[in-house]
C-alpha positions as CSV (number, residue, x, y, z in Angstrom):
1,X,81.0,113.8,62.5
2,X,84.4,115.4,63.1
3,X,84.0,116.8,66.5
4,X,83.0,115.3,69.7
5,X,84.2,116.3,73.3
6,X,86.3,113.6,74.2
7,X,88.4,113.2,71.1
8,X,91.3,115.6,71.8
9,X,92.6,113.6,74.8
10,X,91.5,110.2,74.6
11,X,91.6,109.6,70.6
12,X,93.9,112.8,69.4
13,X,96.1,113.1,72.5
14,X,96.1,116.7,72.3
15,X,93.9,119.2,73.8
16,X,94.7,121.4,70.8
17,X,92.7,119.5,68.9
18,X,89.8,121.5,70.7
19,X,90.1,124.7,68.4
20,X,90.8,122.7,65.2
21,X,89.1,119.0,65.6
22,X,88.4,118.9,61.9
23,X,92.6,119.4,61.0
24,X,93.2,116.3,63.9
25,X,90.3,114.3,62.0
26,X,91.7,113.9,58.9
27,X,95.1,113.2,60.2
28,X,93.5,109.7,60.8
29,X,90.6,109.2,58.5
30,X,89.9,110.1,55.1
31,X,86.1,111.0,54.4
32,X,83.8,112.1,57.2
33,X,79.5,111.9,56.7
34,X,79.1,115.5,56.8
35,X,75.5,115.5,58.8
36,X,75.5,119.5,59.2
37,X,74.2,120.3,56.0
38,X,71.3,118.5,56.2
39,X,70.3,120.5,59.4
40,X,71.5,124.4,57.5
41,X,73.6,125.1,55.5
42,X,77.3,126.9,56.2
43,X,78.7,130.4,55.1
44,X,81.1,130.8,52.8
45,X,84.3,131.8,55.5
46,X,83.3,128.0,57.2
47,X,83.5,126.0,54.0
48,X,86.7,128.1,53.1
49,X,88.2,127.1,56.7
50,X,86.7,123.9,55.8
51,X,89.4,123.4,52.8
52,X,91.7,124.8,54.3
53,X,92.0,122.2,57.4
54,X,92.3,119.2,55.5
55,X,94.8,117.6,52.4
56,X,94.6,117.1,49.3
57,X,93.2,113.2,49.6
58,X,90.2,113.9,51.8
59,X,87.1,113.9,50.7
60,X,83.4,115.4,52.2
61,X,80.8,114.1,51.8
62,X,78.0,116.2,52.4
63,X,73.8,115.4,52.6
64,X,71.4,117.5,50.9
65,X,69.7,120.0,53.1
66,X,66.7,118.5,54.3
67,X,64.2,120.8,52.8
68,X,65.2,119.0,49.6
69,X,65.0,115.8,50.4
70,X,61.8,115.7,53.5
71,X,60.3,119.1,53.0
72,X,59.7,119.1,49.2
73,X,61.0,115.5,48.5
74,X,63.1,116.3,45.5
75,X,60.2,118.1,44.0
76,X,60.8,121.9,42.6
77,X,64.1,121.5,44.5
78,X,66.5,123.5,41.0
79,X,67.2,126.7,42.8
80,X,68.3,124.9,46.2
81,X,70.2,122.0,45.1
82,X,72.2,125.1,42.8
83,X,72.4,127.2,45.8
84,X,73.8,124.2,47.8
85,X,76.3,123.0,44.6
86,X,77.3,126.8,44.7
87,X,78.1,127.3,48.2
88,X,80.1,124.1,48.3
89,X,81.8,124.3,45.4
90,X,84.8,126.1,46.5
91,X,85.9,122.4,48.0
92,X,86.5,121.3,44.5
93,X,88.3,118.2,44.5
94,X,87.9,117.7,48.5
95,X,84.1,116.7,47.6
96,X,83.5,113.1,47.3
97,X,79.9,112.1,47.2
98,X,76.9,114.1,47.8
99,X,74.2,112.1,49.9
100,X,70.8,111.6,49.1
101,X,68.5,110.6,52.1
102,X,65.3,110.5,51.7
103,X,62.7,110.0,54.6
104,X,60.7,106.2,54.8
105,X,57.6,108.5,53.0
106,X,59.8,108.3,50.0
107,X,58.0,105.5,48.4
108,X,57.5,103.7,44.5
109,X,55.5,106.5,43.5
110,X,58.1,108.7,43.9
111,X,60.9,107.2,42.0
112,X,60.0,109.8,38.8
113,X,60.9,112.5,41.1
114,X,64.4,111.3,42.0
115,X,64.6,110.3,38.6
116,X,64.3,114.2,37.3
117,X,66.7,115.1,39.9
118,X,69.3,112.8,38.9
119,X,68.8,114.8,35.4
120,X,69.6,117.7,36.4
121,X,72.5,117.3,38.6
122,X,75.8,118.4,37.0
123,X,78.0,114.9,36.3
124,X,81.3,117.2,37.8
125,X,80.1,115.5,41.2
126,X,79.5,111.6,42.7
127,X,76.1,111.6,44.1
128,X,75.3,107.9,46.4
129,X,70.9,107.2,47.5
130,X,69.8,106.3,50.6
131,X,66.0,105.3,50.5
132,X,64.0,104.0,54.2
133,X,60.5,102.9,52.5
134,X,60.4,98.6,52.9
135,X,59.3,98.8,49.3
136,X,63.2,99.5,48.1
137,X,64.2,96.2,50.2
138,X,61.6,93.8,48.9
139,X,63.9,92.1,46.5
140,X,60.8,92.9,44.0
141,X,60.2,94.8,40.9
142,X,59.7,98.2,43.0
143,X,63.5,97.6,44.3
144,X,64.2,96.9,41.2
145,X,63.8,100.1,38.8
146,X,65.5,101.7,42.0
147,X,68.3,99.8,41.0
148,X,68.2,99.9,37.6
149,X,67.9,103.9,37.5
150,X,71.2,104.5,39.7
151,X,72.9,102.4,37.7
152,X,72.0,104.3,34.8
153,X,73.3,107.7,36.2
154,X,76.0,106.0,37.6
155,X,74.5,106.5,41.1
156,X,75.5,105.3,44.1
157,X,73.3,102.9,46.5
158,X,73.8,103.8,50.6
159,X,73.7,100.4,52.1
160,X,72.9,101.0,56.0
161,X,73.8,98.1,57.9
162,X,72.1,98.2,61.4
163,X,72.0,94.6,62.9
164,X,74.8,94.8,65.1
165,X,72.5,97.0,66.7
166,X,69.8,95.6,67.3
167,X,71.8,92.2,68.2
168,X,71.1,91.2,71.8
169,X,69.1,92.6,74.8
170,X,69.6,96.5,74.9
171,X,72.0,97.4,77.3
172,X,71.5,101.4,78.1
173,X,69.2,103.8,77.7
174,X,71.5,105.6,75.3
175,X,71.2,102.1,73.0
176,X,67.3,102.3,73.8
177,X,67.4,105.6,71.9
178,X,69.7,104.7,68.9
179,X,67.4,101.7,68.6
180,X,64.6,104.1,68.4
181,X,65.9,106.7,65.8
182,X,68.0,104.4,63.6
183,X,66.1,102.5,60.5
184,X,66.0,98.6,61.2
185,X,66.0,97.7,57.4
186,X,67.3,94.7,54.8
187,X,70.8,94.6,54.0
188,X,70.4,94.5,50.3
189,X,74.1,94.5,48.9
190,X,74.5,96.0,45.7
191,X,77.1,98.1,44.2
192,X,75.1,100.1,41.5
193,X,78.2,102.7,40.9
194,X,82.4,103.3,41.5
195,X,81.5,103.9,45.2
196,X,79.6,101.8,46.8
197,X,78.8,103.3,50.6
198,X,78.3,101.5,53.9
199,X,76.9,103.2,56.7
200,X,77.6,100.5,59.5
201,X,76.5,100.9,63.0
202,X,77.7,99.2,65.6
203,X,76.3,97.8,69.3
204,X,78.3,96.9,72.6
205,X,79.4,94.3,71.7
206,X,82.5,93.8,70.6
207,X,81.8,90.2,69.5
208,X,78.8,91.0,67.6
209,X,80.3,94.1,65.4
210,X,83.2,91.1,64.9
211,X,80.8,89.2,63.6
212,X,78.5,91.6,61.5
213,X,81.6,93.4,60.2
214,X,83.3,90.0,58.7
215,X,81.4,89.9,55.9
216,X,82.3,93.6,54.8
217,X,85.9,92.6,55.1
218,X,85.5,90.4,52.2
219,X,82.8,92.5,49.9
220,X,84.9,95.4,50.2
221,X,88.4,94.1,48.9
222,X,86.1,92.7,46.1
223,X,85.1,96.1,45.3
224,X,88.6,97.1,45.5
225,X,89.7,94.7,43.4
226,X,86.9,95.5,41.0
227,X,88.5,99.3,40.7
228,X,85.2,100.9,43.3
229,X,86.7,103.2,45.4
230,X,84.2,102.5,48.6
231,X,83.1,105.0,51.7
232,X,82.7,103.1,54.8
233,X,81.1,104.9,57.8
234,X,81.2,103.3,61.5
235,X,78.6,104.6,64.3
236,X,78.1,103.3,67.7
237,X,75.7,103.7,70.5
238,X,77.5,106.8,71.7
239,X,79.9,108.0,68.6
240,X,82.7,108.9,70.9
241,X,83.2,105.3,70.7
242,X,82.9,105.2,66.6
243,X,86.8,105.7,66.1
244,X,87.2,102.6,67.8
245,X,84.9,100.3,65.8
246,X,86.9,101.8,62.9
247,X,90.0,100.8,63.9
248,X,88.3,97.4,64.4
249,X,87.7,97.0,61.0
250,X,90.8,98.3,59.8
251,X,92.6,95.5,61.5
252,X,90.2,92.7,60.8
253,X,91.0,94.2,57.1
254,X,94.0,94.0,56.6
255,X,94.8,90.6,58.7
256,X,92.8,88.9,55.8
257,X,94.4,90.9,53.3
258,X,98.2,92.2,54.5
259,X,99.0,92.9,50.3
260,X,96.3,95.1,50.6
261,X,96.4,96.7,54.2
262,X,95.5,99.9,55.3
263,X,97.0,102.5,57.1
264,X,95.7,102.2,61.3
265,X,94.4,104.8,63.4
266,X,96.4,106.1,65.9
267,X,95.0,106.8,69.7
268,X,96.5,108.8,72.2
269,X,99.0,106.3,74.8
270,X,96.4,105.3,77.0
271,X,93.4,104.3,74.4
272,X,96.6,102.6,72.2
273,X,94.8,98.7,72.8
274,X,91.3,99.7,73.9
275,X,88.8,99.0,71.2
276,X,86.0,99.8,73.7
């Protein structure tokens, strides 16, 4: 997400950043997980203001409308994946990686049908797969062919990373919720194309995403060094806090790797040393 209501004073220090939150985003980050798609899909003008509020270097990337991936599950899905392609396409370059999330229905039996979609999609795009069914986290031959058949169309895997979560007694009914809606599955790590994507969400506690983020310090500067360009995404309980846990891993990032380091958020004068 690129807008939330507290942003413009306590992350962007300017109550400006109301009217344009977007242009103040990618000031500071990159790539944002465009969820809106999924729910409908924009009109021209907005994906034209779109372009025009970012540079050159970011990059969208955008889910599949959900009537293509839960409705019909990839199945007689040509004309809207071309209509969704189409309407996006004046982005150009500013696209990154269309996502594929499918629903936990999405099971073995389904893999031809992802299989024919990855046919048909035009290669001018990077396309990354999320799947939810156990099946894909098995470590067994099921997981396997999933594998196998990204790596084959170059295909990114969506790691999703949620046991930072569900570390420790829930502490608010907000966290109670998150629990509720967010999948609680294997983190299989695999890097099946040139952009391997983590979706990491964070608790509370700030000595638990420490932990659970330490290992993604070190896989990612071996992708790096491997020439993968990876997406990292950060959630939290209540996303206001996301920028935060960001930030977080930024720093832990770049104190293990200073020849490497990245460039650091910056937070309005009063948030300047609060992670949380």
């Amino acid at each position: 997400m690129w807008q939330e209501t507290t942003w413009p004073l306590h992350w962007f220090g300017n109550i400006a950043a109301r009217h344009r939150p977007l242009n103040y985003y990618a000031k500071e980050l990159n790539s944002v997980e465009g969820n809106t798609t999924f729910y409908h899909l924009p009109a021209p003008d907005l994906v034209e203001r779109w372009g025009n509020d970012v540079p050159a270097a970011f990059r969208f990337t955008f889910k599949f409308n959900q009537r293509i991936t839960h409705e019909y599950q990839l199945r007689h899905v040509e004309a809207l994946v071309k209509q969704q392609l189409t309407l996006l396409a004046p982005l150009e370059e500013k696209l990154g990686l269309y996502l594929i999330q499918l629903p936990a229905s999405f099971g073995p039996d389904d893999l031809p049908a992802l299989e024919q979609l990855l046919k048909i999609l035009p290669d001018t795009f990077q396309y990354a797969v999320e799947m939810r069914h156990p099946a894909f986290f098995a470590k067994q031959e099921c997981e396997r062919q999933f594998n196998q058949l990204l790596i084959r169309y170059g295909v990114n895997r969506i790691i999703m990373d949620t046991r930072a979560l569900f570390t420790g007694p829930c502490d608010s009914a907000l966290t109670a919720d998150v629990r509720m809606k967010k999948p609680r599955v294997p983190v299989n790590v695999i890097a099946t194309g040139q952009h391997p994507v983590l979706r990491f969400v964070g608790g509370n506690d700030e000595n638990v995403n420490r932990q659970c983020l330490q290992p993604w310090v070190k896989k990612c500067h071996q992708w790096r060094l491997e020439g993968r360009n990876p997406y990292l995404f950060f959630h939290r309980p209540d996303n206001k806090d996301a920028p935060w846990l960001a930030q977080l891993y930024l720093k832990m990032y770049n104190a293990a790797y200073p020849q490497a380091a990245l460039p650091l958020l910056h937070f309005a004068a009063s948030q300047q040393e609060a992670l949380f």
